[in-house]
C-alpha positions as CSV (number, residue, x, y, z in Angstrom):
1,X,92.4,269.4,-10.2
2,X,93.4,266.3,-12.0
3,X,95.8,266.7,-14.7
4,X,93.1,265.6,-18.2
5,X,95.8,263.9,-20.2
6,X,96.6,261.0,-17.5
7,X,95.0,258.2,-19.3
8,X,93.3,255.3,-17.0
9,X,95.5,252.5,-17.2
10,X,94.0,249.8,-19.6
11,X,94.6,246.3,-18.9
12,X,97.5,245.8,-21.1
13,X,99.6,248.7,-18.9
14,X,98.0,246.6,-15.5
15,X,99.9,243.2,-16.8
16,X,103.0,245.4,-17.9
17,X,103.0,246.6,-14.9
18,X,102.8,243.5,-13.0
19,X,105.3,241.8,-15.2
20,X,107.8,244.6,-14.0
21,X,107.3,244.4,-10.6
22,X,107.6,240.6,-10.7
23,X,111.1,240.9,-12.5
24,X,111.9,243.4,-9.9
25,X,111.1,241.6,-7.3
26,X,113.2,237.8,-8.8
27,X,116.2,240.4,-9.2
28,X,116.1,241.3,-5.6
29,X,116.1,238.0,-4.4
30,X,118.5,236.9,-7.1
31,X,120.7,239.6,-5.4
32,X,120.5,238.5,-1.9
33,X,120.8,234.8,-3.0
34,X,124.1,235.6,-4.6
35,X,125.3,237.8,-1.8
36,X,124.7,234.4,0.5
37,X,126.7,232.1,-1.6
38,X,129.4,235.1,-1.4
39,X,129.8,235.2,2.1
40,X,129.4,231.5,2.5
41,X,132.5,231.1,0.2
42,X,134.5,233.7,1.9
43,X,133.7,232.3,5.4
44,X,135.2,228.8,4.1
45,X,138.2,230.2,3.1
46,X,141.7,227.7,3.6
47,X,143.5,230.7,4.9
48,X,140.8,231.1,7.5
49,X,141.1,227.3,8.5
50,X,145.2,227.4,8.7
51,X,144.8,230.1,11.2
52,X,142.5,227.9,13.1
53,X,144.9,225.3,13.6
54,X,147.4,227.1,13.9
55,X,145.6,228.7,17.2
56,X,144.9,224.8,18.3
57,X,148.1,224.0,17.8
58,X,149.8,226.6,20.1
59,X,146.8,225.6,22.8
60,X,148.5,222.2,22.5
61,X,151.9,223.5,23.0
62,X,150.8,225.5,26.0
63,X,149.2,222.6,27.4
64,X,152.3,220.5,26.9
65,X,154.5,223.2,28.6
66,X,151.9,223.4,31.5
67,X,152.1,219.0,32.0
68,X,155.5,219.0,31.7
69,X,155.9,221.8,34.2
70,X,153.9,219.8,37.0
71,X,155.7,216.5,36.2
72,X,159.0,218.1,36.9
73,X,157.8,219.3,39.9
74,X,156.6,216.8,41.1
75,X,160.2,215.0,40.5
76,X,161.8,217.6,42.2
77,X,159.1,217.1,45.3
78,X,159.9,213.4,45.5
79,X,163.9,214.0,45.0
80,X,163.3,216.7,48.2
81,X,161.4,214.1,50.2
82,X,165.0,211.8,50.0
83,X,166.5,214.4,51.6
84,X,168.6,212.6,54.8
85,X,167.9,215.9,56.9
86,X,163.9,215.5,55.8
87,X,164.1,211.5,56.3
88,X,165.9,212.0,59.6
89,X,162.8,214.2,61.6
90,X,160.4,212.3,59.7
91,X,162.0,209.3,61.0
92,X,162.6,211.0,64.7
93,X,158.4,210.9,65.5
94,X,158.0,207.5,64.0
95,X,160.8,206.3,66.7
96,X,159.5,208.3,69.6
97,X,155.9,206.6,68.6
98,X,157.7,203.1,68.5
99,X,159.2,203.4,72.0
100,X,156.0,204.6,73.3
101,X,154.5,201.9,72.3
102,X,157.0,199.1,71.7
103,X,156.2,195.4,70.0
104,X,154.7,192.8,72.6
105,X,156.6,189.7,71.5
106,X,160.1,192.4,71.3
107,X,162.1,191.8,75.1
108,X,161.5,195.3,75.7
109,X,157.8,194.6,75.6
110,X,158.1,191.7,77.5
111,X,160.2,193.2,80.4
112,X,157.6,196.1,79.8
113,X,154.6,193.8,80.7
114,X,156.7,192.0,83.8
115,X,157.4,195.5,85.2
116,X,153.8,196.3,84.8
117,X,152.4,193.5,86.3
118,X,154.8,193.6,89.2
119,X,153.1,197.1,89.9
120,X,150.0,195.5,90.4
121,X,150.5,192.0,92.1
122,X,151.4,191.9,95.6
123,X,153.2,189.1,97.9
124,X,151.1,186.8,97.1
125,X,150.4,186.9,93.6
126,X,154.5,187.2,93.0
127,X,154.9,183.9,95.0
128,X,152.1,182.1,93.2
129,X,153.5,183.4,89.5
130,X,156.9,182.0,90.9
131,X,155.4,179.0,91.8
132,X,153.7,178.6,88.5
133,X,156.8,179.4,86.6
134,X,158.7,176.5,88.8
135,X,156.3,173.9,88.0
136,X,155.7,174.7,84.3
137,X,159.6,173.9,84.2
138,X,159.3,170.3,85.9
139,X,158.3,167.2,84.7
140,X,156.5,164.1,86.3
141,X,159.8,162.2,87.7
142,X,161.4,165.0,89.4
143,X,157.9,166.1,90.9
144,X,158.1,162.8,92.8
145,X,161.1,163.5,94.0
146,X,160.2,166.7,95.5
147,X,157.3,164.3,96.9
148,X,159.8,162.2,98.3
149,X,161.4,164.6,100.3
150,X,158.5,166.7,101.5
151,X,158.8,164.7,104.5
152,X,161.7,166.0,105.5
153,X,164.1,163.1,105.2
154,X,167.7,163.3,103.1
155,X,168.7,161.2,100.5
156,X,172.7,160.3,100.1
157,X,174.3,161.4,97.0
158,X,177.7,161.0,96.0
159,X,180.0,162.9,93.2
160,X,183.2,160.5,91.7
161,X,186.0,162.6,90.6
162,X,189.5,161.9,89.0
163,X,192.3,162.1,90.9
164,X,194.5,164.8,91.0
165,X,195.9,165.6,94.3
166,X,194.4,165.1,98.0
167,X,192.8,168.6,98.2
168,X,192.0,169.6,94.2
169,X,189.5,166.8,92.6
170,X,189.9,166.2,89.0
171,X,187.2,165.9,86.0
172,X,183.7,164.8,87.4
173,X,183.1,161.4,86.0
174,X,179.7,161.6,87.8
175,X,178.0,164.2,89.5
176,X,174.5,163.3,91.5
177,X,174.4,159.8,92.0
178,X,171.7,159.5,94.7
179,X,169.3,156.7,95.8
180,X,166.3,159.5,96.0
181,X,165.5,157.8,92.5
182,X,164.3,154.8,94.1
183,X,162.6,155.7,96.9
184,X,160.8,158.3,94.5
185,X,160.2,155.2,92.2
186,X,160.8,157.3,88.8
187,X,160.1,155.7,85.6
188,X,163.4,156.6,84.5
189,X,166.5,155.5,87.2
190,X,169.0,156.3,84.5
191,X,167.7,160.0,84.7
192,X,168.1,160.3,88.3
193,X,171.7,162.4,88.1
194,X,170.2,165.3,85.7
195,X,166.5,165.3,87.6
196,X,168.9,166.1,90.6
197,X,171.0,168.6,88.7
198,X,168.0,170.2,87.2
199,X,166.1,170.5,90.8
200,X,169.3,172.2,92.1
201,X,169.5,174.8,89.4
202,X,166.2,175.7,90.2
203,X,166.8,176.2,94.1
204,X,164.3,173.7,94.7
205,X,166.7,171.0,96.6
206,X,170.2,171.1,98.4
207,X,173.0,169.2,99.1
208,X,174.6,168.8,102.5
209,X,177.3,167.1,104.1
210,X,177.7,163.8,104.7
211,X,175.3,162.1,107.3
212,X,176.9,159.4,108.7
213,X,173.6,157.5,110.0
214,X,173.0,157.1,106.5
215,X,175.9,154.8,106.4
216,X,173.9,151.9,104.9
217,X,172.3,153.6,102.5
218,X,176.0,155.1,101.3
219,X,177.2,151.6,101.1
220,X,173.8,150.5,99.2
221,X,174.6,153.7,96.6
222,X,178.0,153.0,95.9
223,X,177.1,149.5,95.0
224,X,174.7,151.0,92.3
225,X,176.5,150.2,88.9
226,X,176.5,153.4,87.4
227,X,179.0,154.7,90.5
228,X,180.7,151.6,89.9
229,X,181.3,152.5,86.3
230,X,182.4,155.9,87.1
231,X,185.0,155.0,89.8
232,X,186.7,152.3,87.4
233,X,186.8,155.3,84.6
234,X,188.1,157.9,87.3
235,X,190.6,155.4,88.4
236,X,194.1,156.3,87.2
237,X,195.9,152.7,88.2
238,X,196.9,152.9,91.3
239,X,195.2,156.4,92.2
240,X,191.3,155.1,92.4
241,X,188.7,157.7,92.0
242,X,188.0,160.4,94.5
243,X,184.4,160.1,96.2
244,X,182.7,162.9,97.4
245,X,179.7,162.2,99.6
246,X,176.7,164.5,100.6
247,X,173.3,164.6,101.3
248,X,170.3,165.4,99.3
249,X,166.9,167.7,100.8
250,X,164.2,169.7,99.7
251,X,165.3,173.4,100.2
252,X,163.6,176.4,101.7
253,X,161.4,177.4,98.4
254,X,160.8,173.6,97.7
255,X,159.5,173.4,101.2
256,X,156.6,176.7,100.2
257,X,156.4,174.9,96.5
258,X,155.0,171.8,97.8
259,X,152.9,173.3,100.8
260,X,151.3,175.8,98.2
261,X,150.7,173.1,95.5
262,X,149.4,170.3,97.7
263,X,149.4,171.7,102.2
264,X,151.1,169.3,103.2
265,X,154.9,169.6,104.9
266,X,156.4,166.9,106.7
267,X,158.3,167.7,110.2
């Protein structure tokens, strides 16, 4: 049973009662507002911050040690690569590569590209190169006098000397005087002596002895006033120059020159 002397609440004791509970209940949340604003000071705190940077601040310092570790060896790595030892067999394939395959416009690459051509050319490609190589060399006045002796005929030529003593001639005051400059008509007579020279150098004409049924035309030569010139400087008063005659004909490979360049070969 029901205790008799609990009295029904009236409704002063109901808004007592509320009034308590709602001063109970703005303590409690006064408590846990204040217990925020506590922690949020102490989780501010300048001694928590100093230890902050002083954590960042050794991260830099490790980070600095670790860069400056890598730089230095990377130094050392470029100071090992100077090494004479190191620069020597990185320098022994480089040269192995080079004379494997060595410069086209150096002589070995040119000699290299003769000898490998002459591997492939037979007779007659050799003799038509040669031939090539002859004529590139010549020019229009001594390729008519090539023409002028593809018949077969000689030319005289004579060589005027200084004289020294019956059997040793002296200093060549003119070496080549021939008349094969006129019957070759070149444009420049004066030339004649060095078109010779040049056409003897090259194998392409020869000189032989004196031909005495060209007597005329030695008579006609010496008359010619460049030989004229040349004996009166040779001549040492009484001693006059000393005259060597000779003849002048197309040679052997001047013969195959002008029968491979134009068929034709006089008898």
């Amino acid at each position: 049973m029901l205790c008799s002397n609990v009295e029904p609440m009236t409704g002063i004791g109901r808004v007592y009662s509320a009034v308590r509970a709602r001063d109970h209940r703005g303590l409690h949340l006064w408590r846990r507002g204040a217990g925020y604003f506590l922690r949020m000071a102490f989780s501010y705190d300048p001694r928590g911050l100093i230890g902050r940077a002083v954590g960042a601040a050794r991260t830099g310092l490790d980070v600095y040690s670790w860069a400056e570790e890598q730089v230095v060896g990377a130094i050392r790595h470029g100071l090992n690569s100077l090494d004479p030892a190191d620069a020597l067999e990185d320098a022994e394939p480089e040269a192995a590569s080079e004379a494997s395959a060595p410069d086209p416009d150096s002589l070995s690459g040119k000699m290299s590209r003769l000898l490998d051509r002459a591997l492939d050319q037979n007779t007659r490609g050799s003799q038509v190169e040669l031939y090539h190589h002859l004529l590139d060399q010549l020019v229009a006045d001594e390729a008519r006098i090539l023409g002028a002796l593809s018949d077969g005929s000689s030319s005289p030529m004579v060589n005027v000397y200084t004289w020294l003593s019956p059997r040793v001639p002296g200093r060549a005051a003119l070496e080549h005087a021939s008349l094969i400059g006129r019957t070759a008509n070149v444009a420049l007579p004066q030339m004649v002596p060095q078109y010779v020279s040049h056409l003897l150098s090259l194998g392409l004409v020869e000189a032989g002895p004196e031909d005495s049924a060209l007597a005329t035309e030695y008579e006609v030569l010496m008359a010619e006033t460049a030989v004229l010139a040349a004996i009166k400087s040779a001549s040492r008063g009484p001693l006059t120059a000393k005259i060597d005659k000779s003849t002048l004909t197309l040679s052997s490979l001047g013969v195959a020159l002008w029968a491979a360049t134009t068929g034709e070969v006089g008898q």
